[in-house]
C-alpha positions as CSV (number, residue, x, y, z in Angstrom):
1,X,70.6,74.5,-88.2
2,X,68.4,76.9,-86.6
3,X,65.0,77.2,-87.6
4,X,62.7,81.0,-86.8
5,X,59.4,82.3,-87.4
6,X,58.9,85.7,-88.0
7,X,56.4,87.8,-85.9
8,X,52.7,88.3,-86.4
9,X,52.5,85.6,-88.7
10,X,49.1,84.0,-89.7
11,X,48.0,81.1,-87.3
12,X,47.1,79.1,-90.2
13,X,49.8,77.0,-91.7
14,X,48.6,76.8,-94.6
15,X,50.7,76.3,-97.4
16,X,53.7,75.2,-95.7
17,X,56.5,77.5,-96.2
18,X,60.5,76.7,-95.4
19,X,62.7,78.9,-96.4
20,X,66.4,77.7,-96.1
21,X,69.2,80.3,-95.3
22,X,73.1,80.3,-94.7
23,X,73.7,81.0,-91.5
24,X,75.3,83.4,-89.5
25,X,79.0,82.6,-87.8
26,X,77.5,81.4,-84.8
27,X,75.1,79.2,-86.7
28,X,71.9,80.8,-85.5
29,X,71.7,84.1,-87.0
30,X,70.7,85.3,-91.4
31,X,74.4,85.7,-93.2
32,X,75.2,88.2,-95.0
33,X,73.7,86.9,-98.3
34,X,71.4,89.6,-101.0
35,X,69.7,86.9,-102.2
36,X,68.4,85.0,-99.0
37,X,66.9,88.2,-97.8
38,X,65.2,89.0,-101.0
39,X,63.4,86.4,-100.3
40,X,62.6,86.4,-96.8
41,X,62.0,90.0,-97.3
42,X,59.3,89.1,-100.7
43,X,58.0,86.1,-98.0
44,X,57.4,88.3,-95.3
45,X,55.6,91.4,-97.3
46,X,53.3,88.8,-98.4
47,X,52.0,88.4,-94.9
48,X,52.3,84.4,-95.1
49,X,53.0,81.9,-92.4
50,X,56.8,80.9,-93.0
51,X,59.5,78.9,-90.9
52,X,63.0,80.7,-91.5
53,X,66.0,77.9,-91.3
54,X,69.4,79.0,-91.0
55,X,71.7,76.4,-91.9
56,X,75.6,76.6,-90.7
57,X,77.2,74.5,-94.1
58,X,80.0,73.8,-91.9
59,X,77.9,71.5,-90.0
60,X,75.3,70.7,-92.1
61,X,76.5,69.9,-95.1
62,X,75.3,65.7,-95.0
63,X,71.3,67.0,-94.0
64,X,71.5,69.1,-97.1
65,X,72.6,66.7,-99.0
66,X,69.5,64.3,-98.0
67,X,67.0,68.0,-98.1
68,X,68.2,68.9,-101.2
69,X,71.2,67.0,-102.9
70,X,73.2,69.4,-104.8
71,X,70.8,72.4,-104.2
72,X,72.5,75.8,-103.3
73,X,71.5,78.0,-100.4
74,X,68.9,79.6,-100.2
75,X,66.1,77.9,-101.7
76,X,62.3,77.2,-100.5
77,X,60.7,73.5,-99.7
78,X,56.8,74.6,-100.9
79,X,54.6,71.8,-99.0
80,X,57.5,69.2,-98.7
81,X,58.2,70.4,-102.5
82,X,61.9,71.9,-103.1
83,X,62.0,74.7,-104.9
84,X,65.8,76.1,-106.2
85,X,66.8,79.8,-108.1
86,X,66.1,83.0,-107.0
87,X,64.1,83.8,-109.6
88,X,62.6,80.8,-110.4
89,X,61.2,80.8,-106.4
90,X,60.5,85.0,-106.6
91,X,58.3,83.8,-110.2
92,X,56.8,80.9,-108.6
93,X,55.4,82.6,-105.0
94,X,54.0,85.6,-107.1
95,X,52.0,83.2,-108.9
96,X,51.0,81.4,-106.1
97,X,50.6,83.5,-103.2
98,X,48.0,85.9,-105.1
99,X,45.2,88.2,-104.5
100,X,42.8,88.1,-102.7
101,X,44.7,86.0,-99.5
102,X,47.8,87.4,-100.7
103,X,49.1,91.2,-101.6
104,X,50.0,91.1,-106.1
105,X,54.1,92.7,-105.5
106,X,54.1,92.9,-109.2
107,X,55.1,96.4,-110.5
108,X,53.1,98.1,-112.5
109,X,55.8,99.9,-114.7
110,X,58.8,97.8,-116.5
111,X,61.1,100.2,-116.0
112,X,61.1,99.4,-111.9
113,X,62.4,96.2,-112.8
114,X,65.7,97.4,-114.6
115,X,66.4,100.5,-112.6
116,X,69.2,100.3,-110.1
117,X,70.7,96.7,-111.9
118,X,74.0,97.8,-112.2
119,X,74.8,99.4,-109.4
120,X,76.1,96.1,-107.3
121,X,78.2,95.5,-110.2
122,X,79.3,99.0,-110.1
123,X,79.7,98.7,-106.5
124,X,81.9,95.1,-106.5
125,X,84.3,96.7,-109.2
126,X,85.2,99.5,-107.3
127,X,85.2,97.7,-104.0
128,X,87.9,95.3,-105.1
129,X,90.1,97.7,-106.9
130,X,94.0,97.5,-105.7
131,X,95.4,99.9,-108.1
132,X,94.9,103.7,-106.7
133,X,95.3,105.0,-110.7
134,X,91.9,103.6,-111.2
135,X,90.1,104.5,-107.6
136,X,89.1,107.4,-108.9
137,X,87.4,106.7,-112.1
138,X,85.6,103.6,-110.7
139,X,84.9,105.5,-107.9
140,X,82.8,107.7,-110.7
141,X,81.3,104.9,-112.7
142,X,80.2,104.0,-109.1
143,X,78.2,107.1,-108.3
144,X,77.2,107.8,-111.9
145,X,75.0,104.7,-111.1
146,X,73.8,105.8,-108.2
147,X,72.8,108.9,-109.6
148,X,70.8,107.0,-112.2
149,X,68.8,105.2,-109.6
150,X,68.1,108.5,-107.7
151,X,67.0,110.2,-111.2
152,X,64.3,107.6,-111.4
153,X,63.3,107.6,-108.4
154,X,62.7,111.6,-108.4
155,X,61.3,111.3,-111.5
156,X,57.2,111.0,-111.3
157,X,55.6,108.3,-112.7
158,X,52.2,108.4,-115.0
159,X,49.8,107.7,-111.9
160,X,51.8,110.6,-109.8
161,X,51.0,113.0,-113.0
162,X,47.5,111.9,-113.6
163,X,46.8,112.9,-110.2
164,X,48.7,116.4,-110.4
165,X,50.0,117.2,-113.7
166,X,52.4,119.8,-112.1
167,X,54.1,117.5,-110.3
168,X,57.8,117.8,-110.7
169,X,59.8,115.7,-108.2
170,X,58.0,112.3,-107.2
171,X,57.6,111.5,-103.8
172,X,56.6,108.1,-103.9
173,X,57.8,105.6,-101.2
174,X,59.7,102.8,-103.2
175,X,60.9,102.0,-107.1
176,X,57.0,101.4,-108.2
177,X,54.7,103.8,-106.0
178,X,53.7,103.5,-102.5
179,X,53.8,99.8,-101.5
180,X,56.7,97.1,-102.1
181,X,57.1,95.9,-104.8
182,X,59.6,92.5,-106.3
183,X,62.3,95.0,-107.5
184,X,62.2,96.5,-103.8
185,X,63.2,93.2,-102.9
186,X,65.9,92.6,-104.7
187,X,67.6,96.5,-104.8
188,X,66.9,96.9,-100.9
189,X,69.4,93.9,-99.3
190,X,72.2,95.4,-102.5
191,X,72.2,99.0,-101.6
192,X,72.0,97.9,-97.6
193,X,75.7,95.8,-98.4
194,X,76.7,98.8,-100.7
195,X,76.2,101.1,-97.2
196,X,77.8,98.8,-95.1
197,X,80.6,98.0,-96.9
198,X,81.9,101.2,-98.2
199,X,81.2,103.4,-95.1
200,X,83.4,100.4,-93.3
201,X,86.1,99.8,-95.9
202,X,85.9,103.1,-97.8
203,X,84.7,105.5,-95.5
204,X,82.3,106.2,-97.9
205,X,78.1,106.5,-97.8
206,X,76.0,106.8,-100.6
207,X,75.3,110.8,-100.5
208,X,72.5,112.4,-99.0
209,X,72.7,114.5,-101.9
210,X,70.9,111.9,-103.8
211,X,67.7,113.2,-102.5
212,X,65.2,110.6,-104.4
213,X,67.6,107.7,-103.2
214,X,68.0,108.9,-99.7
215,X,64.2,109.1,-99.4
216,X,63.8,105.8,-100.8
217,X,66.3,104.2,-98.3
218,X,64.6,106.1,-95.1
219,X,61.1,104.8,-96.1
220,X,62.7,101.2,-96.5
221,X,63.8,101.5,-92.4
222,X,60.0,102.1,-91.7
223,X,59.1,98.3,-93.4
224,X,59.2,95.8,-91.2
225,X,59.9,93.3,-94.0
226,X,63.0,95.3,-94.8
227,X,63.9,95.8,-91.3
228,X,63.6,92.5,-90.0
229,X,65.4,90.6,-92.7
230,X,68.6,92.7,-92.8
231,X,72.0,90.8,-91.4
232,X,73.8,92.2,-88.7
233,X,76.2,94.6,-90.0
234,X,79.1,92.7,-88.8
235,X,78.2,89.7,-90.5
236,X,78.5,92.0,-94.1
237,X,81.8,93.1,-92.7
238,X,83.4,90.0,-91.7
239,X,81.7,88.5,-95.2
240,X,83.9,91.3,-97.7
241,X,87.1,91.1,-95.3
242,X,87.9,88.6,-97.8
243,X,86.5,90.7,-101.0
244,X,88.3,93.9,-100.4
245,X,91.4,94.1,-100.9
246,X,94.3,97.0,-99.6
247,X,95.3,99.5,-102.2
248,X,98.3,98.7,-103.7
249,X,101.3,101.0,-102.9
């Protein structure tokens, strides 16, 4: 098990933060995991001191077992409290890493939290498909959801309008506004898979067409907590060698 802090983080240690991560091939390194780097990702936009452990299940599997018997990676030990599901941790650090110490990532409109939800599933359908009959219609589904996300995020949202009713095309940083919000968190690591996997396996990149999307992505490789917390690319690849599967003849 490896164990990493991330830079610039507060002297104080106070609370005491673990977060617990599969690791990497070579033990030491994130794996390629959606859900362990939405939360590093929500941990490290909070700002908080945090120790990152990387845990190799190979080796490991008897200290997990004392940790956190029958616990699934990742999950969070809060001040020597264990802490397990996504959202259950993602509900529980909003509510206690608040303002003023901490930054609120709540957004303010609903509709950020259910924009861009299927388009992992979208994406897993038409990654496994082995029959080439059906490549091109999932292959459709699989943009048309794409397409959905970009539509919202081009579309302005009522703080954008009351500051210039003529507004036509939003040009807001992420799903909410300008700052990161929870759903940032948890599209961000999906659509940085959905990139890696297709343009590997299907030669494929979600278009720059998509001109709301496209904008949304480039502003995410300014954010250090996006940045940071991303796998090695390899580490996706290797990870869906076993997912995708060669077209059927």
């Amino acid at each position: 098990m490896a164990s990493q802090r991330p830079p610039n983080a507060a002297a104080a240690a106070e609370p005491k933060i673990e977060l617990y991560v599969k690791s990497s091939d070579d033990g030491e390194k994130v794996g390629a995991n959606p859900f362990s780097q939405r939360l590093f990702m929500l941990l490290i936009a909070k700002g908080c001191d945090m120790t990152l452990n990387t845990v190799d299940t190979k080796r490991a599997a008897e200290y997990l077992k004392d940790l956190a018997p029958g616990t699934q990676l990742p999950f969070l030990v809060y001040n020597s409290e264990v802490k397990t599901d996504v959202n259950k941790i993602e509900e529980f650090l909003e509510e206690t890493l608040k303002p003023p110490r901490y930054p609120s990532m709540t957004p303010k409109y609903k509709e950020s939290n259910t924009t861009g939800n299927d388009v992992f599933h979208k994406f897993s359908t038409y990654i496994k498909n082995q029959s080439p009959e059906h490549e091109d219609h999932l292959e459709k589904s699989f943009l048309r959801s794409l397409l959905m996300l970009d539509r919202y995020l081009k579309t302005p949202l009522p703080h954008e309008l009351a500051k210039d009713p003529k507004i036509t095309v939003s040009q807001r940083k992420f799903l909410d506004g300008d700052n990161l919000t929870l759903p940032d968190c948890n599209l961000l690591p999906k659509l940085y898979i959905i990139n890696t996997v297709c343009k590997h396996y299907r030669n494929f990149e979600i278009p720059k067409e998509l001109q709301g999307l496209s904008r949304y992505l480039c502003h995410a490789g300014e954010v250090k907590a996006f940045v940071y917390t991303c796998p090695d690319p390899k580490e996706i690849i290797d990870f869906y060698r076993g997912v995708v599967k060669p077209m059927k003849k």
